[in-house]
C-alpha distance (Angstrom), angle and dihedral (degrees) to the residues before:
residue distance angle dihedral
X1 . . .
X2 4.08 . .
X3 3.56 98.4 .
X4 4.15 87.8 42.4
X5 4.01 84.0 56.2
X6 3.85 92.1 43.6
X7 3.54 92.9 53.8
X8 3.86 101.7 45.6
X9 3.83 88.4 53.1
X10 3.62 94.5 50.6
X11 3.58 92.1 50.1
X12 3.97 90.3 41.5
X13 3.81 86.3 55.2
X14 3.67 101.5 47.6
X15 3.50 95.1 45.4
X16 3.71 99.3 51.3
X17 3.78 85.9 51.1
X18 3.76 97.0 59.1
X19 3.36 126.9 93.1
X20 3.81 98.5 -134.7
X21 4.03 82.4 76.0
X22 3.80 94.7 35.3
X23 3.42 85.4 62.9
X24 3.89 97.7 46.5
X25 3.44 94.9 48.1
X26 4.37 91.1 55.1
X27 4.08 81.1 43.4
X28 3.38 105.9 51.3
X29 4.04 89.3 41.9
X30 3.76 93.7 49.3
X31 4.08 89.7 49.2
X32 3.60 90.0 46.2
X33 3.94 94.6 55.0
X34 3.43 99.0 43.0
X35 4.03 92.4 42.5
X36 4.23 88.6 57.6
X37 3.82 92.2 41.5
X38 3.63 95.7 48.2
X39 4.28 89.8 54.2
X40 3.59 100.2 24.6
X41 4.02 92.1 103.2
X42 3.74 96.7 51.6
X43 4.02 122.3 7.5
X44 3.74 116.5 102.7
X45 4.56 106.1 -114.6
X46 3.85 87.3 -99.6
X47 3.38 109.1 50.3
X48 3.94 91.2 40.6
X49 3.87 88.0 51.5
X50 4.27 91.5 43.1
X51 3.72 87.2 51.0
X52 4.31 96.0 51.9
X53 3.92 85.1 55.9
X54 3.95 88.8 50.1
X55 3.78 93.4 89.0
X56 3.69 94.1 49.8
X57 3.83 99.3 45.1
X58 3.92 93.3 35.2
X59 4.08 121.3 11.0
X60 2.41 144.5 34.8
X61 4.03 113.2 -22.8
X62 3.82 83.1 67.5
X63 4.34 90.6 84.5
X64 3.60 93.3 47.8
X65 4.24 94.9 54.1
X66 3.93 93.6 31.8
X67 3.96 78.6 57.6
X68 3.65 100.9 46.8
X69 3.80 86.5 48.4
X70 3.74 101.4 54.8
X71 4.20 88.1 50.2
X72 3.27 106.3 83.7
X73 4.39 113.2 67.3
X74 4.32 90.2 14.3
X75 3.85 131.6 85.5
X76 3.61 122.4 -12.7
X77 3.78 90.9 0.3
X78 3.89 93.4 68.2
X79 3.43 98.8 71.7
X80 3.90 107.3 53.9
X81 4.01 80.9 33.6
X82 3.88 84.8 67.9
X83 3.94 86.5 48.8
X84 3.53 101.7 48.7
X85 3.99 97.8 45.6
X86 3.51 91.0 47.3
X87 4.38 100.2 46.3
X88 3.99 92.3 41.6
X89 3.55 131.2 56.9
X90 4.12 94.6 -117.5
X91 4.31 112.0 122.6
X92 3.73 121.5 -139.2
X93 3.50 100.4 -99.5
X94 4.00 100.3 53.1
X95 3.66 89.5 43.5
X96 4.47 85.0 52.2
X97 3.75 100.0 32.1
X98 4.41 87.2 49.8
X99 3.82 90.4 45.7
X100 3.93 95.9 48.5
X101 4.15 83.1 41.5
X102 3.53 99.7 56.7
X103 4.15 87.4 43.7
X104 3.60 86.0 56.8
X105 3.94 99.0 51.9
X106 3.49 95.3 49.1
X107 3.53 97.9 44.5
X108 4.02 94.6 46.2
X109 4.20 85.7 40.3
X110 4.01 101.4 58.4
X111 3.64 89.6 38.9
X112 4.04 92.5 47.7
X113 4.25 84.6 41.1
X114 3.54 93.2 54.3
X115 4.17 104.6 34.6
X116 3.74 99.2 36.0
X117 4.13 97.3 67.2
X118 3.81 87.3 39.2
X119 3.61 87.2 55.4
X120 3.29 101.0 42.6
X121 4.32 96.2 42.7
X122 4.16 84.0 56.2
X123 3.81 98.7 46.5
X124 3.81 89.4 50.8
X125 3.27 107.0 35.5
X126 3.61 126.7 91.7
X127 3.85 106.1 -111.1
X128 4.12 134.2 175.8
X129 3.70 87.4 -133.2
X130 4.39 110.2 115.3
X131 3.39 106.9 -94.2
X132 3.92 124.1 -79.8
X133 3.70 122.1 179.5
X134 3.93 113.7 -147.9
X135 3.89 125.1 176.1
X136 2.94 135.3 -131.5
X137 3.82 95.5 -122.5
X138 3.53 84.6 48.0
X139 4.26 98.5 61.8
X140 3.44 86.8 36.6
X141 3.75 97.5 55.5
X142 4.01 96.2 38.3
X143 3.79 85.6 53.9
X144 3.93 89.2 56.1
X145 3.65 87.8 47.3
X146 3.47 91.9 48.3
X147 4.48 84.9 48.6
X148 3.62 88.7 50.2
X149 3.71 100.1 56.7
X150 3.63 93.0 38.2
X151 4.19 88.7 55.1
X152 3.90 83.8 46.9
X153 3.57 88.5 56.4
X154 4.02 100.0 49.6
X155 4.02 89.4 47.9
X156 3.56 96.4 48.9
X157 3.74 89.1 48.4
X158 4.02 83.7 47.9
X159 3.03 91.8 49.8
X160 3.71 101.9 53.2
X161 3.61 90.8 38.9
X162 4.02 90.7 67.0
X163 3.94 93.4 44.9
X164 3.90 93.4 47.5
X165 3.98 95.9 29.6
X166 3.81 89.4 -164.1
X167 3.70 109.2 89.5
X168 3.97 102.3 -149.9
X169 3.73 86.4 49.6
X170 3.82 92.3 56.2
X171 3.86 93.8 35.2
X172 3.84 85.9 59.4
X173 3.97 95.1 43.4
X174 3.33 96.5 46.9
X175 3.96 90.3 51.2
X176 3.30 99.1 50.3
X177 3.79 91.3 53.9
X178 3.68 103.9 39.6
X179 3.38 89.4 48.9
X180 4.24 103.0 48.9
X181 3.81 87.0 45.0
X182 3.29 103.9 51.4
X183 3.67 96.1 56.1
X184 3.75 85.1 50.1
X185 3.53 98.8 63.4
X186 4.15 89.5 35.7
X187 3.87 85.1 69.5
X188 3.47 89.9 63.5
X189 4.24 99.6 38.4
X190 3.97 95.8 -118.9
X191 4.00 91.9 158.7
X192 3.95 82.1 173.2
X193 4.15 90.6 66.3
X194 3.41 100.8 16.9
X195 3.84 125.3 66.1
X196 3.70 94.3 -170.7
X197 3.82 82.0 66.5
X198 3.59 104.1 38.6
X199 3.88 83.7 52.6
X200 3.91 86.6 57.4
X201 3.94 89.4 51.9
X202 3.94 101.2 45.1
X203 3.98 82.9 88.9
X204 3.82 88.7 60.0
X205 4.15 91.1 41.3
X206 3.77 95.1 48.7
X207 3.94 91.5 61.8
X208 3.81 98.5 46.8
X209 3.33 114.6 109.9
X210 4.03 115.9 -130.2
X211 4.05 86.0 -129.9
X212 4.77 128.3 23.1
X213 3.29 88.8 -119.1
X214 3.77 103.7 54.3
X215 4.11 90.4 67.6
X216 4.13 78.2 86.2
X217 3.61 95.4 45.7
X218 3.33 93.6 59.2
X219 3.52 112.2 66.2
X220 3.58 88.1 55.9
X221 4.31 89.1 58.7
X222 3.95 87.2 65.1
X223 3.87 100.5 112.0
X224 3.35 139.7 141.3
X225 3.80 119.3 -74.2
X226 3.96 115.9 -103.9
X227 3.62 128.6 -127.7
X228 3.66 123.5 -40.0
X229 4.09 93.9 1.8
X230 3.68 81.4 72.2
X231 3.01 102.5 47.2
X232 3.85 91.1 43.1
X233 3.82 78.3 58.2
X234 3.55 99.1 54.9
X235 4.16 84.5 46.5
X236 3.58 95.4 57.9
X237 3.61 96.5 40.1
X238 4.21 91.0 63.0
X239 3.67 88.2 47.0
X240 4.13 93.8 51.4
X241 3.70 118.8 86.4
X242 3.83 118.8 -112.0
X243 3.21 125.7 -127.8
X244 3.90 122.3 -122.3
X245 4.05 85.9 -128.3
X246 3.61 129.8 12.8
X247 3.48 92.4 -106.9
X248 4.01 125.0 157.1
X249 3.68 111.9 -119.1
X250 4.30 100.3 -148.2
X251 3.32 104.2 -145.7
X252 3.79 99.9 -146.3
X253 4.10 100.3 -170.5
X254 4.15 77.9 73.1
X255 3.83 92.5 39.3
X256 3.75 94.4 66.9
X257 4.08 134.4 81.1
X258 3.77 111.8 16.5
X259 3.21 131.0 -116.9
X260 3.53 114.8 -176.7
X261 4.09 98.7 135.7
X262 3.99 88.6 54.0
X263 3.97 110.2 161.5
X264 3.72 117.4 -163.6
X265 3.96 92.0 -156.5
X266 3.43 94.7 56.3
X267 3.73 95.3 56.3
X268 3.76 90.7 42.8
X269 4.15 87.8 57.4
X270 3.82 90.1 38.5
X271 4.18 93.2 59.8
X272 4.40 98.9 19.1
X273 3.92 92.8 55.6
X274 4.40 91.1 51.7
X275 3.54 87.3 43.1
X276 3.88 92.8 48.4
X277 3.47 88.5 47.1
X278 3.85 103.4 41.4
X279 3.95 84.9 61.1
X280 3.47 98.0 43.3
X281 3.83 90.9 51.0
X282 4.04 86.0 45.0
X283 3.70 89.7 53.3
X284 4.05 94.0 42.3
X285 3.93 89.9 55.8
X286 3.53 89.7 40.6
X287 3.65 110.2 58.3
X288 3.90 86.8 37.9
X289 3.80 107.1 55.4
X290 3.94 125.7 78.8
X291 4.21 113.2 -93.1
């Protein structure tokens, strides 16, 4: 367990200190703030939050964590990988399992860092947009969701990264198959394989109540917001543009498919068991071939 610890701090460390994730991290805030103040007048709470997870379950935040995944056992890497497993007492798999680990956590943390406030500052706050109830088991399942297919991504990249060992190569690959497939199973409205899809159905997910009965409940929960969230509120309001007429903008990417009999299990087994098996594959070819 040491050296697994040793490793996924290393990795922690050197990643947070390039500028590949600098850069991410600046990105993926900037997007985010100028996504929320560009709807803030007029989209409904769910579609506004479904459409801030759009770049990390469709484009483009999907290059930047397919390419911190294949890093780690491809290119330059390989060769003082070989030294380091073979002059220290670390196996294969700990030395694989802590690099795809500490991928995972900082992937999953900027994008909870950055979505999380946004998400909470909107729900809160008091905004002209029509009314929209979301639940609470609703954001906090679509941001699992969101997790899931995000920790799908950065093991299939891992995964492909070990096969090829040349991380352009798998970069490449792995986009022109993601990509193709996807689409595929979007024609058909398989939110459980597709994220294009499940994108379209976080809207639907993010007003589901975790129990029937809590549909009442809720439109008693519709207070003001507290503190500094409303004045956040008030903040971001000023800076939004307003419209020349209170118009609703329909956003019709979420207007199409339906998904009415939407099943939160079924995604989870539809991304968890690729992931589970993209890292045990990675692991498999791993531990077998020649440093």
């Amino acid at each position: 367990m040491m050296p697994f610890l040793a490793i996924l701090r290393h990795d922690l460390r050197g990643l947070g200190a390039s500028w590949l994730v600098r850069l991410w991290l600046a990105a993926t805030a900037l997007l985010t703030l100028v996504m929320t103040l560009s709807q803030w007048q007029a989209t409904p709470s769910a579609v506004l939050i479904a459409s801030l997870l759009f770049p990390y379950l469709v484009f483009p935040w999907f290059f930047v964590v397919i390419i911190l995944g294949v890093g780690p056992v491809s290119g330059s890497r390989s060769e003082s990988l070989a030294d380091g497993i073979l002059s220290r007492p670390v196996a294969r798999h700990e030395y694989l399992l802590a690099s795809w680990l500490s991928r995972v956590v900082l992937v999953l943390g900027i994008y909870l860092t950055v979505v999380a406030p946004a998400i909470l500052v909107l729900v809160l706050a008091n905004r002209p947009a029509p009314d929209d109830t979301v639940t609470v088991y609703g954001i906090l399942a679509a941001l699992g969701a969101a997790a899931l297919v995000m920790t799908l991504q950065v093991s299939l990249g891992f995964l492909l990264g070990t096969l090829l060992r040349k991380p352009f190569l798998a970069v490449v690959v792995l986009v022109f198959v993601w990509y193709p497939i996807n689409l595929t199973l979007h024609t058909f409205s398989l939110e459980e394989f597709s994220p294009i899809s499940l994108n379209q159905a976080l809207p639907t997910l993010l007003r589901q109540p975790w129990r029937q009965s809590e549909e009442d409940q809720q439109t008693e929960t519709d207070e003001e917001p507290m503190g500094w969230l409303g004045q956040t509120g008030h903040f971001l309001e000023t800076l939004a543009p307003v419209p020349e007429k209170s118009v609703q903008q329909d956003p019709t990417f979420y207007d199409r498919g339906d998904f009415s009999d939407f099943f939160l299990p079924r995604v989870i087994l539809g991304y968890g068991i690729p992931t589970l098996a993209a890292v045990a594959l990675a692991t498999l070819c791993f531990c077998w071939r020649d440093l």
